[in-house]
C-alpha positions as CSV (number, residue, x, y, z in Angstrom):
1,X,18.9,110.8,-248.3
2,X,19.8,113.1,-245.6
3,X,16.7,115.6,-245.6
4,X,15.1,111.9,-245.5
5,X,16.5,111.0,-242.4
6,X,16.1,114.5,-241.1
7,X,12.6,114.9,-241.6
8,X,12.0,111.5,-240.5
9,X,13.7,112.0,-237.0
10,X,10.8,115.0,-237.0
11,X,7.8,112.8,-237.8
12,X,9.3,109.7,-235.5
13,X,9.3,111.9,-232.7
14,X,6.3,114.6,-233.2
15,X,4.4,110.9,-233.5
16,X,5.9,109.9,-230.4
17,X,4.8,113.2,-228.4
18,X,1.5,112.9,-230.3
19,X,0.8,109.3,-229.2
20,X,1.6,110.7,-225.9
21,X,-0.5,113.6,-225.7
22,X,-3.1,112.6,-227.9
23,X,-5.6,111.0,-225.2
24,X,-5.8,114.9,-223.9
25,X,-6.7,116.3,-227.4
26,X,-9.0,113.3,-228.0
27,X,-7.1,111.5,-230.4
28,X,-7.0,107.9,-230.0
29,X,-5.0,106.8,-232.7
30,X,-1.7,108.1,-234.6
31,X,-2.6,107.1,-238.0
32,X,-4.6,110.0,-239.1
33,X,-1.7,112.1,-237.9
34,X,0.9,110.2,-239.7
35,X,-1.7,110.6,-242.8
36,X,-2.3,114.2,-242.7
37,X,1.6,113.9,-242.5
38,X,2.2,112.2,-245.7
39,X,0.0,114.6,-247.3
40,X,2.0,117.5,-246.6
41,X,5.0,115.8,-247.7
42,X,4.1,114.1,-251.0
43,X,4.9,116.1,-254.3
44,X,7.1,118.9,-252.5
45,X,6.2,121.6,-250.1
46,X,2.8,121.7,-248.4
47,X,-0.1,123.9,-250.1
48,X,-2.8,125.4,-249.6
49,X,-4.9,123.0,-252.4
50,X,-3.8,119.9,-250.6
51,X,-4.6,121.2,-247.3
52,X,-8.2,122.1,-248.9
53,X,-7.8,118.6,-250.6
54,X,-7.5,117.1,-247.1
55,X,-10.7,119.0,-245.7
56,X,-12.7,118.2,-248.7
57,X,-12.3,114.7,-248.3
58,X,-12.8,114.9,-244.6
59,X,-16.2,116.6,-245.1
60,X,-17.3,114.1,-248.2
61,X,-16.8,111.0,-246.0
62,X,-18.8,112.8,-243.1
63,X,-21.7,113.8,-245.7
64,X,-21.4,109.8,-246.9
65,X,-21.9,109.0,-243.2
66,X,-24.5,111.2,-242.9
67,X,-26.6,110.0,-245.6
68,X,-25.9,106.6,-244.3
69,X,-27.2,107.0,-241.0
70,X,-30.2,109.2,-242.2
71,X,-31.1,109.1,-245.7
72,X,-30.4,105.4,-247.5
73,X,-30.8,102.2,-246.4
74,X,-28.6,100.3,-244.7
75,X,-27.5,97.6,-247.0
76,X,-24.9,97.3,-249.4
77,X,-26.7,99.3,-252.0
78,X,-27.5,102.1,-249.4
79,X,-23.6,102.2,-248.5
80,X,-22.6,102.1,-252.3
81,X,-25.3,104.9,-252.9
82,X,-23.4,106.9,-250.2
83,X,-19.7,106.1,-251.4
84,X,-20.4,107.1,-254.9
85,X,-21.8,110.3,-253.4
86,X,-18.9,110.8,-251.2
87,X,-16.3,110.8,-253.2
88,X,-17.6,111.7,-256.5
89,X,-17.9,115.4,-254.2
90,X,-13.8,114.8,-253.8
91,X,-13.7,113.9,-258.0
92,X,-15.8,116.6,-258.9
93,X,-13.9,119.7,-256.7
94,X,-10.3,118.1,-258.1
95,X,-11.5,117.7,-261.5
96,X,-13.7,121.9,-261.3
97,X,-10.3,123.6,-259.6
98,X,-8.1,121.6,-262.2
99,X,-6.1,119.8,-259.7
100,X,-5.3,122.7,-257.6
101,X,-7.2,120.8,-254.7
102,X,-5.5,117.8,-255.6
103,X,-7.9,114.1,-255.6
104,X,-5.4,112.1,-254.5
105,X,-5.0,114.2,-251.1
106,X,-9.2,114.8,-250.7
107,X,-9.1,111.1,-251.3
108,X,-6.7,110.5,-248.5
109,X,-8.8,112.8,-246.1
110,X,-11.7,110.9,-247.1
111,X,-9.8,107.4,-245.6
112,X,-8.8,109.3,-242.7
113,X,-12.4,110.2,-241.9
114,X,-14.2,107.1,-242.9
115,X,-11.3,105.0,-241.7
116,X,-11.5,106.8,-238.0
117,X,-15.2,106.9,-237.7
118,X,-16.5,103.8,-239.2
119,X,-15.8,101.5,-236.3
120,X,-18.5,103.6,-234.1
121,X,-20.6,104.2,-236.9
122,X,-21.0,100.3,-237.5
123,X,-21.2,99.4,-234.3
124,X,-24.5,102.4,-233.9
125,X,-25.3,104.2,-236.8
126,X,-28.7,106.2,-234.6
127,X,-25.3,107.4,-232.5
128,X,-24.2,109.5,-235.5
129,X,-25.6,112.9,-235.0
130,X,-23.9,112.9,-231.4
131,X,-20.5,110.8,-232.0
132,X,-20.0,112.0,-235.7
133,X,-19.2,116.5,-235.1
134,X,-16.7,114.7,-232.5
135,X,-14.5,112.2,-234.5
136,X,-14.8,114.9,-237.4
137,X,-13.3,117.6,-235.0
138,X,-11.0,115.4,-234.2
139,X,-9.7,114.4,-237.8
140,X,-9.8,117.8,-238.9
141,X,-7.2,118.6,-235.6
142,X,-5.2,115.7,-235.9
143,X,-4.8,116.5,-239.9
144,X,-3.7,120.2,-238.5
145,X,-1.2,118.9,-236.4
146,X,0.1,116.4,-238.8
147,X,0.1,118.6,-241.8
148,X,1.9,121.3,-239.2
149,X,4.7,118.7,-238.2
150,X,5.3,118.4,-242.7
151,X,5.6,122.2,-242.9
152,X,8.1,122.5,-239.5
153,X,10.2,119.3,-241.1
154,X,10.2,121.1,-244.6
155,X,11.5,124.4,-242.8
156,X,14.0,122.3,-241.2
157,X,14.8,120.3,-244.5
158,X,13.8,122.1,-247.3
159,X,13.8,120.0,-250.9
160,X,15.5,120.6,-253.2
161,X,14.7,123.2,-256.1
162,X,13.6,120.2,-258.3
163,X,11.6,118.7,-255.4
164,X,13.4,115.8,-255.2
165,X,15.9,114.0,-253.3
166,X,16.7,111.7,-255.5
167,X,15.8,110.4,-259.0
168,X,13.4,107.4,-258.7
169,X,13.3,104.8,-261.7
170,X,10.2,105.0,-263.3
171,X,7.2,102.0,-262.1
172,X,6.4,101.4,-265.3
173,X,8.6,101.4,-268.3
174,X,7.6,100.9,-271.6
175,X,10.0,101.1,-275.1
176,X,8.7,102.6,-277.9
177,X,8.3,99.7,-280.4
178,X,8.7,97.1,-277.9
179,X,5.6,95.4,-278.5
């Protein structure tokens, strides 16, 4: 509970100085910070597969985009086409490195991406070759900064050897025979 608080006194205030500063570096919004945060967190001390992960995903959404704004048609089908593009890329490098670059963290920079960018996109997909290298740049810096701010709060806090700071019941628990 205590490296708990302690890294989350560092995240509260690197998001504060972030939502501060973040107009100057071009980032509009904290939550793809706080994101890129989370991913260096989860599962114990940040790596360089979940970094990878994160830039993965980035790049899949922007290649979805991509063929959205140049390639399919846009209607439902066209967006599907493009989604099961996306992030069967994100599947397929998890599922060829074994997990090394983790799905669940490409999959997380794929929502940063998409979840950033769509807005603009929707509102002018012809805009996409000029807006989209600049809201990509930008997700790719504010998941650098938010995946520095989980390695400087694991210096400061390191877990513990098992990775854990406490033992979490499981979600789901099922007895043998108790069908």
């Amino acid at each position: 509970m205590a490296r708990s608080a302690l890294i989350g006194a560092v995240v509260t205030l690197a998001a504060a100085f972030m939502a501060a500063i973040g107009d100057t570096l071009g980032i509009t919004n904290i939550w793809p910070v706080l994101l890129a945060v989370a991913v260096g967190l989860a599962g114990g001390i940040v790596s360089l597969g979940r970094i990878g992960a994160f830039v993965v995903g980035t790049l899949a959404a922007w290649i979805t985009l991509a063929l959205g704004a140049g390639v399919l048609p846009q209607t439902p089908l066209g967006t599907a086409l493009g989604v099961l593009v996306g992030v069967g890329i994100v599947a397929a490098v998890a599922a060829l490195t074994r997990d090394v670059v983790p799905l669940w963290a490409g999959l997380a920079g794929y929502a940063a991406f998409t979840g950033y960018y769509w807005p603009l996109y929707d509102a002018n997909p012809t805009l996409f070759l000029s807006e989209s290298p600049v809201a990509l740049l930008t997700v790719l810096l504010a998941g650098g900064i938010g995946l520095t701010i989980a390695a400087v709060a694991e210096m400061i806090a390191p877990p513990p050897p098992d990775g854990h700071d406490h033992q979490e019941p499981p979600a789901l628990l099922i007895e043998e025979g108790a069908r």
